[in-house]
N, C-alpha and C positions, 0 to 999 in steps of 0.2 A: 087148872092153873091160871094164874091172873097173867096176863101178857100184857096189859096193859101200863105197869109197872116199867117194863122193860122198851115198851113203845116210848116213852114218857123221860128213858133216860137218853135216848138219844137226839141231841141236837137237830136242830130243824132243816139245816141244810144236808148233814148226812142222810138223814133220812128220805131227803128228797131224789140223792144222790144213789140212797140205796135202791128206792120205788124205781127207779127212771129205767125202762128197758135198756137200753144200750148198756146198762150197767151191767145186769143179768147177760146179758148177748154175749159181751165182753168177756165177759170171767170164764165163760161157757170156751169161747174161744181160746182165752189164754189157758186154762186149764188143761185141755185137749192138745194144746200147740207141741209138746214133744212126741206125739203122738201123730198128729197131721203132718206134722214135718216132717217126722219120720218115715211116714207110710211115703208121701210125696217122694221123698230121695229116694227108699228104696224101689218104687215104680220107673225112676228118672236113672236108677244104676242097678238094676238088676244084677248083674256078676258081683257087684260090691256088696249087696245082701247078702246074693250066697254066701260069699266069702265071711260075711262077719257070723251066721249060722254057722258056717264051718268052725270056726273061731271058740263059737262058745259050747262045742262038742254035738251040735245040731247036724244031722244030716244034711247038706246043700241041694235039695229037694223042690222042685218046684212045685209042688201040694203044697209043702209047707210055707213056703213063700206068697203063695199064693194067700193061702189061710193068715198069714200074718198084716198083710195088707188087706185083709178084710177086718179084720180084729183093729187096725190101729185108724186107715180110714171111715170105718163103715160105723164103728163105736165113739169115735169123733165125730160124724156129721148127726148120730143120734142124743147126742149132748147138747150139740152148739144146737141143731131142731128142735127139741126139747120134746121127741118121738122117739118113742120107747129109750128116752136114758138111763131105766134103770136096767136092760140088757147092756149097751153100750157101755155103761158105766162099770156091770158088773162082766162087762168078757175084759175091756181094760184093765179093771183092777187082777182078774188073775194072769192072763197075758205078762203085767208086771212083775206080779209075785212070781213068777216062775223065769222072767225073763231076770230076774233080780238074784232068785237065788245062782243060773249058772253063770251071769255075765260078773257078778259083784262077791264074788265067796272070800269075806276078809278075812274068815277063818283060816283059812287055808293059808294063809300070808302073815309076813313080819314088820314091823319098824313101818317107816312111814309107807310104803305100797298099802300096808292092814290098814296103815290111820286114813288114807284119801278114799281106799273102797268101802270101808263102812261105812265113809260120810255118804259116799253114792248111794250105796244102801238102806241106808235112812233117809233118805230124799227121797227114794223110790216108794219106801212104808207110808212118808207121807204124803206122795201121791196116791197111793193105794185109798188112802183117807181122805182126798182129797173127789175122789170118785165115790165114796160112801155119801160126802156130803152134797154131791151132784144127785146123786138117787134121791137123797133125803127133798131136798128142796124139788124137784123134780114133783115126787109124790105129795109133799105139803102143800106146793102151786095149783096141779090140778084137782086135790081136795078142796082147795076155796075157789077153785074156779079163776085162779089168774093168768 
């Protein structure tokens, strides 16, 4: 495939913008930030996690809590390092999948409640996508050696 096509359409200043590490750093960060944030609160409110585990039919478990702030910190700082983000990337993405389907089930629901959780739920799908394209660049970066 010609890439060079595609180098060639993008204006001289994005592209500078795209090259420039704090860009990559950035996105790596924002990406991950409901995830870091979240792992943070729940280290900083423990009872509050249980509690929202309880919530979404999770046993209130300290394994599991444990296991979750491994998943949402440990798969965040593997992203934003750019070490092993395609683990990090891919326990994130099912972490969500699975945090998606019991936290957001719009099926289950009517009238606007269905309309505002599937929008969560589709937000969540494209995060899930949004960790696919983390892997991707991830593994396209260290194929060139960048």
């Amino acid at each position: 495939m010609n890439t060079s096509r595609y180098i060639s359409d993008t204006p001289a200043v994005i592209a500078a913008i795209l090259r420039a590490p704090a860009t990559v750093w950035l996105a790596r960060v924002a990406l991950t930030l409901p995830y870091w944030w979240s792992g943070v609160d729940k280290l900083l409110h423990p009872q509050a996690a249980l509690a929202e585990m309880h919530a979404t039919g999770l046993p209130a478990s300290w394994l599991l809590y444990g296991l979750i702030l491994v998943v949402q910190l440990g798969g965040s700082l593997a992203i934003i390092c750019n070490r092993y983000a395609w683990l990090g990337a891919g326990a994130l993405a099912v972490f969500t999948a699975f945090a998606t389907y019991l936290a957001h089930a719009f099926w289950r629901l009517d009238g606007a409640e269905r309309f505002a959780e599937m929008n969560v739920f589709m937000e969540h799908i494209a995060l899930i996508a949004g960790m696919a394209f983390a892997a991707l660049y991830s593994y396209a970066a260290k194929r060139r050696d960048v």
